[in-house]
C-alpha positions as CSV (number, residue, x, y, z in Angstrom):
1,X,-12.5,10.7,-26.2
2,X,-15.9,11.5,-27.0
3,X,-18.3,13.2,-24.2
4,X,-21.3,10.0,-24.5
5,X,-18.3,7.4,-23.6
6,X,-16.8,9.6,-21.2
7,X,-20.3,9.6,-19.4
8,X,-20.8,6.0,-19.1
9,X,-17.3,5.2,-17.7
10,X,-18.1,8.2,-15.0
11,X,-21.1,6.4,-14.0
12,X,-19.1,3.4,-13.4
13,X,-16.1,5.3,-11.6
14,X,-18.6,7.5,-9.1
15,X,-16.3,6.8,-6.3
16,X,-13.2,7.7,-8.0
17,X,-15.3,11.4,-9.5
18,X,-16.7,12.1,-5.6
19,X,-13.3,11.9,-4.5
20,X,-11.3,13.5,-7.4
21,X,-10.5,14.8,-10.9
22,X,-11.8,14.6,-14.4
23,X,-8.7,14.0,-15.2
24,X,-8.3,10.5,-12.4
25,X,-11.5,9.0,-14.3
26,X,-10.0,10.1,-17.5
27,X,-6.8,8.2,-17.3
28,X,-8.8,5.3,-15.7
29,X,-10.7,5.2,-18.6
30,X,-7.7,4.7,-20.5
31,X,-6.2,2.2,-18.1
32,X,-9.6,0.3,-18.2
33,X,-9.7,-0.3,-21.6
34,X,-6.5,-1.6,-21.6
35,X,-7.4,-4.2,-19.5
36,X,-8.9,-7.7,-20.0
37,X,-10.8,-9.9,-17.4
38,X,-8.8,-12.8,-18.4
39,X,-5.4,-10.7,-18.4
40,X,-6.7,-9.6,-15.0
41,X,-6.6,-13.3,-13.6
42,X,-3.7,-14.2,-14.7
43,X,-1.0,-14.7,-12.1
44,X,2.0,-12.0,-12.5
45,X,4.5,-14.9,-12.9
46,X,3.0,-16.3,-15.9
47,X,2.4,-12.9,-17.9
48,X,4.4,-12.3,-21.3
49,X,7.5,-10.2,-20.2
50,X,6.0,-6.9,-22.0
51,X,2.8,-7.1,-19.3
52,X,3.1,-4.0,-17.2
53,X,1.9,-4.4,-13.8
54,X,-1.0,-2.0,-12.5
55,X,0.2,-0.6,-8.5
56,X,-1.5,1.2,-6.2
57,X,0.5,3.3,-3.7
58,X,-0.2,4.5,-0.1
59,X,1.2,7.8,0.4
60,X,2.2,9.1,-2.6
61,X,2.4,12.7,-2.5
62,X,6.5,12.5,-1.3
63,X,9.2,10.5,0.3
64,X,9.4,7.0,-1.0
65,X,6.3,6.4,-2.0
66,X,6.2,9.4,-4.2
67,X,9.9,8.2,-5.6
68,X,8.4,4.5,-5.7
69,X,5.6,6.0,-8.3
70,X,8.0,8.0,-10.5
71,X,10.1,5.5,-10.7
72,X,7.0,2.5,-11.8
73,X,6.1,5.2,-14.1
74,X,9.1,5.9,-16.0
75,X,9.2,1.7,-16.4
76,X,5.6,1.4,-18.6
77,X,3.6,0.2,-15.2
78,X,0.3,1.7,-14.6
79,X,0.1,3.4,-10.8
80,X,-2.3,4.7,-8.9
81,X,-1.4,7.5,-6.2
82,X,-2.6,8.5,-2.5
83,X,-2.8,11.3,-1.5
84,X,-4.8,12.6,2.0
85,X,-7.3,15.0,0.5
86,X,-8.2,17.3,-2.7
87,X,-6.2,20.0,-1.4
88,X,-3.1,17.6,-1.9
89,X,-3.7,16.5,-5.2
90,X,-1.6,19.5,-6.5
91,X,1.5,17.2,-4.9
92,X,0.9,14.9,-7.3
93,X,0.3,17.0,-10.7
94,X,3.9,15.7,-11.7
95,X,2.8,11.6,-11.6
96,X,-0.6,12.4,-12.9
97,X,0.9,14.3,-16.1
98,X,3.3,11.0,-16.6
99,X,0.1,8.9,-16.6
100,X,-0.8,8.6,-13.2
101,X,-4.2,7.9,-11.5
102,X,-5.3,9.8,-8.1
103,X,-7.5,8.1,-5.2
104,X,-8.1,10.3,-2.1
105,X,-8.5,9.3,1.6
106,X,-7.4,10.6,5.2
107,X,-5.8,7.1,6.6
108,X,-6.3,9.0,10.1
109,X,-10.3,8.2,9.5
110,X,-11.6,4.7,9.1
111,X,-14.6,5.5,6.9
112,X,-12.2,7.2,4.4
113,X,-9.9,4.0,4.2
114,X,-13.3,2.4,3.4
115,X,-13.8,5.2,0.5
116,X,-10.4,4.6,-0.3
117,X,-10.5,0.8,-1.2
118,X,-13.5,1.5,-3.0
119,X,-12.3,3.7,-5.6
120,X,-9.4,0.9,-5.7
121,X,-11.8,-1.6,-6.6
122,X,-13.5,0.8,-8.9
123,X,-10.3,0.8,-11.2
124,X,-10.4,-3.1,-11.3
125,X,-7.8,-5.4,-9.5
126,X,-4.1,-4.1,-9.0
127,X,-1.2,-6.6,-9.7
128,X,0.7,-5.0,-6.2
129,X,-0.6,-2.9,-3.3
130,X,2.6,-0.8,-1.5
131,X,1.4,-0.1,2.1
132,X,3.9,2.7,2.0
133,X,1.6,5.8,4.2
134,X,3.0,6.3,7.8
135,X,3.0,8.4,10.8
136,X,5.8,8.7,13.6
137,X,3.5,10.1,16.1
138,X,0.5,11.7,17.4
139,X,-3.2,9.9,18.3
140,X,-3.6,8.3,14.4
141,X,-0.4,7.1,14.9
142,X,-2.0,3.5,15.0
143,X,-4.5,4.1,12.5
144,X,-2.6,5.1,9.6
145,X,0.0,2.6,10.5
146,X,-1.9,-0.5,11.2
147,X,-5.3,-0.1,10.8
148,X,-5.2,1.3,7.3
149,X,-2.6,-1.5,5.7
150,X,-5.1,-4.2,7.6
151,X,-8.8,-2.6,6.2
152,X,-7.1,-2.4,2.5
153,X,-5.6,-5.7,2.9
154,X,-9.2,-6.8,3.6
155,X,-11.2,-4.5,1.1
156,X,-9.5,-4.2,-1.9
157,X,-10.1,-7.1,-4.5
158,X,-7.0,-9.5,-3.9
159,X,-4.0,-8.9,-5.5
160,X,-1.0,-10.3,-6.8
161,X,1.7,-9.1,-4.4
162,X,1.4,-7.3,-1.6
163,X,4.4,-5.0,0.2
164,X,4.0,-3.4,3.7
165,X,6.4,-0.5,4.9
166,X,8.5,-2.1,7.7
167,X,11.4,-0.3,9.7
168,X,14.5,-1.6,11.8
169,X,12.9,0.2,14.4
170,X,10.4,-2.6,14.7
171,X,12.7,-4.3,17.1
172,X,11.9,-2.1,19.9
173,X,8.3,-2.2,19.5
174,X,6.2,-4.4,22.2
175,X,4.6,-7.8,21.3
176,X,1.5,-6.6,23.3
177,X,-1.7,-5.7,22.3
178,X,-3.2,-4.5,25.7
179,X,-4.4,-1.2,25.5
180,X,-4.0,0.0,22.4
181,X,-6.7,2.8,20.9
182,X,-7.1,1.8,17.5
183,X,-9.9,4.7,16.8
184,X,-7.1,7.5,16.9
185,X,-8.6,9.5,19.6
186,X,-5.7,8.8,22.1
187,X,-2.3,8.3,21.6
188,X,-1.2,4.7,22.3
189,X,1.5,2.8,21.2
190,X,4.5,3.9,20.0
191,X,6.1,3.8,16.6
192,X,8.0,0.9,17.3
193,X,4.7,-1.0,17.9
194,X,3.3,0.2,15.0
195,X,6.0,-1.2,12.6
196,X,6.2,-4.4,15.1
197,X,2.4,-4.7,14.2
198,X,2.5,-3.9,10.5
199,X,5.5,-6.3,9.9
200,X,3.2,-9.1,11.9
201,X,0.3,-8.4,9.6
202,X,2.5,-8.7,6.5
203,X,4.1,-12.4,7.8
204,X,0.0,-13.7,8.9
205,X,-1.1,-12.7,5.3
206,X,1.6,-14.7,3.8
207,X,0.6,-17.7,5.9
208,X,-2.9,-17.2,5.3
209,X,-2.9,-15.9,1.7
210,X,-1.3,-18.5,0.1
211,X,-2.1,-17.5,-3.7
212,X,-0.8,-13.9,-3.0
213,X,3.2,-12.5,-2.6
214,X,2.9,-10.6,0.7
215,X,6.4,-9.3,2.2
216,X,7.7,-6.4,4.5
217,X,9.9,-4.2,3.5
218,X,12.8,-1.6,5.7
219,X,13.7,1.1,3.7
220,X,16.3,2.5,5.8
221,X,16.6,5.8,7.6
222,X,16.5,7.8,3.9
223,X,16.3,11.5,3.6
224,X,12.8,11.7,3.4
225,X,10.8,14.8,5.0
226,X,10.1,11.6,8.0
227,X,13.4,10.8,7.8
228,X,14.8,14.0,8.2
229,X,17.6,15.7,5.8
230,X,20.5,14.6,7.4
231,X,19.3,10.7,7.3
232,X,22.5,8.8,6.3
233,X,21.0,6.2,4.0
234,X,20.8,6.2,0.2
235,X,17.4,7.5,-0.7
236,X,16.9,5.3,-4.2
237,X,17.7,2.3,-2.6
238,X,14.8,3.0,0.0
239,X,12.7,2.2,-2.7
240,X,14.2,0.2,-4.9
241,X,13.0,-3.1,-2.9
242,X,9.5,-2.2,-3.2
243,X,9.6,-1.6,-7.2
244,X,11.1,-5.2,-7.2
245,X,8.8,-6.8,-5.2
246,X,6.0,-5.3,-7.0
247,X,6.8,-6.1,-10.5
248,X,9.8,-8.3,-11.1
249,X,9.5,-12.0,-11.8
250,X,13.0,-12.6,-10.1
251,X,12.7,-15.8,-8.3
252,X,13.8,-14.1,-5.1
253,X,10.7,-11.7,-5.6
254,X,8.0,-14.1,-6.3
255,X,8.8,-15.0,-2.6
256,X,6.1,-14.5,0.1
257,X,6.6,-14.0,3.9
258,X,10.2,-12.0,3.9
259,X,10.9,-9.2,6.1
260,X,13.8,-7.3,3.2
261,X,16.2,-4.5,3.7
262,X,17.8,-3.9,0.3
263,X,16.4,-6.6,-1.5
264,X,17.8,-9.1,1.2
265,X,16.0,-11.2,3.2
266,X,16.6,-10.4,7.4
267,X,15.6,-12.2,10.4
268,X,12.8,-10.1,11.7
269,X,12.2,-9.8,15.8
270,X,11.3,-13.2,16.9
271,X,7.5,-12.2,17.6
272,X,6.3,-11.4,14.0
273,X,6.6,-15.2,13.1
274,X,4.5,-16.4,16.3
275,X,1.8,-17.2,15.2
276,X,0.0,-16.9,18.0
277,X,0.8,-13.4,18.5
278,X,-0.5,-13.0,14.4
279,X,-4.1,-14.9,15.4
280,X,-4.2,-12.5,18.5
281,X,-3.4,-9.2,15.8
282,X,-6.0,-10.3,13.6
283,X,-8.6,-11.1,15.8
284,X,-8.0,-7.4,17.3
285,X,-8.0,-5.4,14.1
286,X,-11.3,-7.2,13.4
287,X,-12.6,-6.3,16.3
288,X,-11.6,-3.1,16.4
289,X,-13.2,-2.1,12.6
290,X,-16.0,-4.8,12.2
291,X,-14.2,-6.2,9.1
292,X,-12.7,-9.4,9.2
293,X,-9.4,-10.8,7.1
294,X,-11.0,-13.6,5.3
C-alpha cells in the first residue's frame, strides 16, 4: 500500500485510528476495497454462494465470542472484533494476524458504545451483528447486558441478521421494569433479568424489523472463563449457532424471531413474546439513553 492512499483512507476511518491500530485501518482498507455499494445492499439470501459475509462481534477477546471469530475467520468471512480498551487489544493479536479488524469500547460506559457503533459504521454496513459481550454481576451489569445490544441495535447502519446472547437462565429473570438503574452506578437487576431483557429486545426487533433476521441465541453453560472450567456443556457447540445464524442461507437460519439452543428452535419464557412487555422495554431503553429504536 502506498503512504498517499493509506492517508486518505485514515481520514475517512478517524474513529477507527482514535480508538486503535495502524494495523485495524490497514486491514479495513483492505476490507473496504473489497466492497461494493451495490454488493452492500444486497440481501444475504440472494448473494452468489462464494459472498463472504462481513460480522462484527461483541466481546471478542475470549469465551465464545473469541471462538465465534476464529472460527468466521478460518471460513473466508470478514470480522470485526471487540475488545474493552487498547490495553486488550493484545488478546486479540491472534484474529487480527488471520485478517481480523479491531474496534474498541468499555460497554460499561454509554458514550463509548456510542464510539463504538461509530467506528462500525465507519467500516461500512456488516451483513450480521453478534451481541455476544456480557457481565454476570456487579453495577454495569445492566449496561453491558441490555443497554449496549439496544444502543448498537439502534446506531449501527442496519444489518442483515442480527443475533443476541440469550441464556436458559432467562427463565428466572423478572418481567418487571421498575427500578432498574440503567446508568450502571448501582447494581439493579439481576442476571436473570438481564438475559430476560435481552431475549425481549431480540423478539421486539424481529417484529419491528421486518427486513432484518434478528434471533436469540443460549449457548449453554460452556467452559468459558464466565462459565467456569468445570461447565458441563460442549464449548464448540456454544457457538456453533451463532456462526449459522450469521452466515448460512439454511432455510431454518434465514428465520427471524427464534429463541435457539443448538440450532433448535425453544419456547422462550412466556413474557418475551408480550408484546406489551416489548413496547414497555423499548420505551425504557429510550428513555434511559435519549436514543430511540426507529
Amino acid at each position: 500500500m502506498d503512504r498517499r492512499r493509506f492517508l486518505v483512507t485514515s481520514a475517512r476511518l478517524g474513529s477507527v485510528l482514535t480508538a486503535g491500530s495502524l494495523l485495524t485501518a490497514t486491514t479495513a482498507l483492505a476490507q473496504s476495497a473489497s466492497s461494493s455499494p451495490k454488493d452492500a445492499a444486497m440481501p444475504e439470501a440472494q448473494r452468489s454462494a462464494g459472498r463472504k459475509a462481513r460480522v462484527f462481534i461483541t466481546g471478542s477477546a475470549d469465551g465464545l465470542g473469541r471462538a465465534a471469530a476464529r472460527t468466521l475467520l478460518s471460513q473466508g468471512h470478514e470480522v470485526m472484533v471487540h475488545v474493552r480498551s487498547q490495553a486488550r487489544v493484545s488478546a486479540v493479536t491472534e484474529l487480527l494476524d488471520q485478517g481480523a479488524t479491531a474496534a474498541i469500547g468499555d460497554l460499561a460506559y454509554v458514550a463509548q458504545i456510542r464510539d463504538l457503533a461509530r467506528q462500525v459504521n465507519a467500516l461500512g454496513r456488516m451483513d450480521a451483528v453478534i451481541h455476544n459481550a456480557g457481565v454476570m454481576s456487579g453495577p454495569p451489569l445492566l449496561v453491558v447486558n441490555v443497554v449496549a445490544p439496544y444502543l448498537l441495535t439502534a446506531l449501527i447502519q442496519r444489518p442483515q441478521r442480527l443475533i443476541y446472547l440469550s441464556s436458559s437462565m432467562h427463565r428466572g429473570g423478572r418481567a418487571s421494569l421498575s427500578g432498574m438503574d440503567w446508568t450502571g452506578r448501582t447494581s439493579t437487576g439481576s442476571y436473570s433479568d438481564s438475559k430476560l431483557f435481552v431475549t425481549t429486545l431480540a423478539t421486539a426487533v424481529a417484529r419491528l424489523w421486518p427486513d432484518v433476521y434478528s434471533n436469540s441465541v443460549d449457548p449453554g453453560w460452556v467452559p468459558t472463563r464466565m462459565g467456569g472450567p468445570d461447565a458441563p456443556d460442549d464449548l464448540r457447540l456454544g457457538h456453533v449457532t451463532q456462526e449459522w445464524l450469521a452466515t448460512s442461507d439454511d432455510p431454518e437460519a434465514l428465520s427471524s424471531g427464534g429463541y435457539r439452543y443448538h440450532q433448535r428452535r425453544q419456547e422462550p419464557d412466556p413474557a418475551i413474546n408480550d408484546t406489551g412487555f416489548q413496547d414497555q422495554l423499548l420505551a425504557e431503553l429510550a428513555r434511559a439513553t435519549g436514543t430511540k429504536l426507529a
